[in-house]
C-alpha positions in Angstrom: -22.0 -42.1 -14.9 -19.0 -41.2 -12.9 -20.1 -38.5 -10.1 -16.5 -38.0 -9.0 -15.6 -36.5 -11.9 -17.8 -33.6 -10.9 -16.2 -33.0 -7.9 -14.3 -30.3 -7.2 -11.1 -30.3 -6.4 -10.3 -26.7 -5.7 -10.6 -26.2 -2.0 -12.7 -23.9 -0.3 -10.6 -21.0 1.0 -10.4 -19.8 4.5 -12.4 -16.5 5.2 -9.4 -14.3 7.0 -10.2 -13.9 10.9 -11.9 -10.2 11.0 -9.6 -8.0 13.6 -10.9 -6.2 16.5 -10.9 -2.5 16.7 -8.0 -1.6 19.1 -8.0 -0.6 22.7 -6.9 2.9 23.5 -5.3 4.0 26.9 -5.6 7.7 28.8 -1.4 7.8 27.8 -1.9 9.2 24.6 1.7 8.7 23.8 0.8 4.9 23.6 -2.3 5.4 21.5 0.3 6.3 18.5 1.9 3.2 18.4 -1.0 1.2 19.4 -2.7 3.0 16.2 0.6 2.5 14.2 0.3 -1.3 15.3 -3.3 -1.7 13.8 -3.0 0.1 11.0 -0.4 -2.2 9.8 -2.7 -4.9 11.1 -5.8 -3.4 8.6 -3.2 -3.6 6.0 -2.7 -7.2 6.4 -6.3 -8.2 6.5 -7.2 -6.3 3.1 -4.5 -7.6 1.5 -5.6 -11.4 2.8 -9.4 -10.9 2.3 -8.8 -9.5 -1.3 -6.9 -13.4 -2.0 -9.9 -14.6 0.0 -12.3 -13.1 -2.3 -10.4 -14.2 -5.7 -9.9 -18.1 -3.9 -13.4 -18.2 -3.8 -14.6 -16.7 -6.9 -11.8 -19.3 -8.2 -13.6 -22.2 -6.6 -17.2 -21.2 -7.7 -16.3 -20.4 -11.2 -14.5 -23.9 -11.0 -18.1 -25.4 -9.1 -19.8 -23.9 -12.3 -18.0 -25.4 -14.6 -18.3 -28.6 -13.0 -22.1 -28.1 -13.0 -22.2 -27.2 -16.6 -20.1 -30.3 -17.4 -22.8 -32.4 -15.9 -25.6 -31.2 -17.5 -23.8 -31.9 -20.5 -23.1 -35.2 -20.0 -26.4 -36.3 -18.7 -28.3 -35.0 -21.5 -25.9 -36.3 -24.0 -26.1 -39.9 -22.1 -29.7 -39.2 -22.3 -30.5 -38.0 -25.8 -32.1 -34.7 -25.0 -31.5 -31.9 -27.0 -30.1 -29.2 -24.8 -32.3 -26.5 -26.8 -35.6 -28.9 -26.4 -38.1 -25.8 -24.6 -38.6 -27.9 -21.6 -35.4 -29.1 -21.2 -35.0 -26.2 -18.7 -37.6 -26.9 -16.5 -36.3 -30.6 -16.3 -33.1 -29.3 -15.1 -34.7 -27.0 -13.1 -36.7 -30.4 -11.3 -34.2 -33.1 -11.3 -32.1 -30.1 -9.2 -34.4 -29.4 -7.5 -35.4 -32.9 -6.2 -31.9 -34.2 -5.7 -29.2 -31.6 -5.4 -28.8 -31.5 -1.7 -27.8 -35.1 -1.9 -25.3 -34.6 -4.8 -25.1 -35.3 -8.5 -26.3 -39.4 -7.9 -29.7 -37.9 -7.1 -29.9 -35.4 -9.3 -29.2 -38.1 -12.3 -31.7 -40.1 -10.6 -34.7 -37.6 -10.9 -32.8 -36.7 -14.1 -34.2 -40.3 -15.2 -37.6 -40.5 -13.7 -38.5 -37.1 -15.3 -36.8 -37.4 -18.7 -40.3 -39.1 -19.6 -42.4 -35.8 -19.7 -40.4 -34.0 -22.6 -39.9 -37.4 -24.8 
């Protein structure tokens, strides 16, 4: 199988850089434009976290599809019936097993566990 087909090439977005609350001074003259200044400033983060929050739901939506695409291919390449009852718990093991080490392992436990539900 070729693992790089299941990588994803959306990038990860940047999280927007909270901002701090601002500073006020005794000259209360000062505070109105220092207020004025972070308003504007609240404005721009909410604005830039909202497209923050839509990159990412991009990029795990694309991540799940990825995943899906996967599992249909290793079963297919396998000959398992996606609607076998213990297919499930065969994803759920071979993911289990070899996830954190990327698709390669998880085909490989994939293989040595196929056995049990033939």
């Amino acid at each position: 199988m070729d693992f790089k087909k299941y990588e994803n090439k959306v990038p990860y977005p940047q999280q927007p850089k909270p901002i701090a609350a601002p500073v006020l001074t005794l000259d209360t003259s000062k505070n109105t434009e220092i207020f004025d200044e972070y308003q504007i400033l609240v404005e721009r983060y909410t604005k830039d976290h909202a497209a923050y929050v839509t990159a990412r739901t991009e990029y795990h939506n694309n991540e799940n599809a990825l995943r899906e695409m996967f599992w249909d291919d290793a079963f297919e390449n396998l000959g398992i019936d996606r609607k076998h009852s213990k297919s499930t718990l065969l994803r759920q093991m071979a993911w289990g097993h070899g996830h954190a080490s990327g698709y390669s392992e998880v085909w490989y436990w994939l293989t040595e566990f196929v056995e049990l539900i033939r």
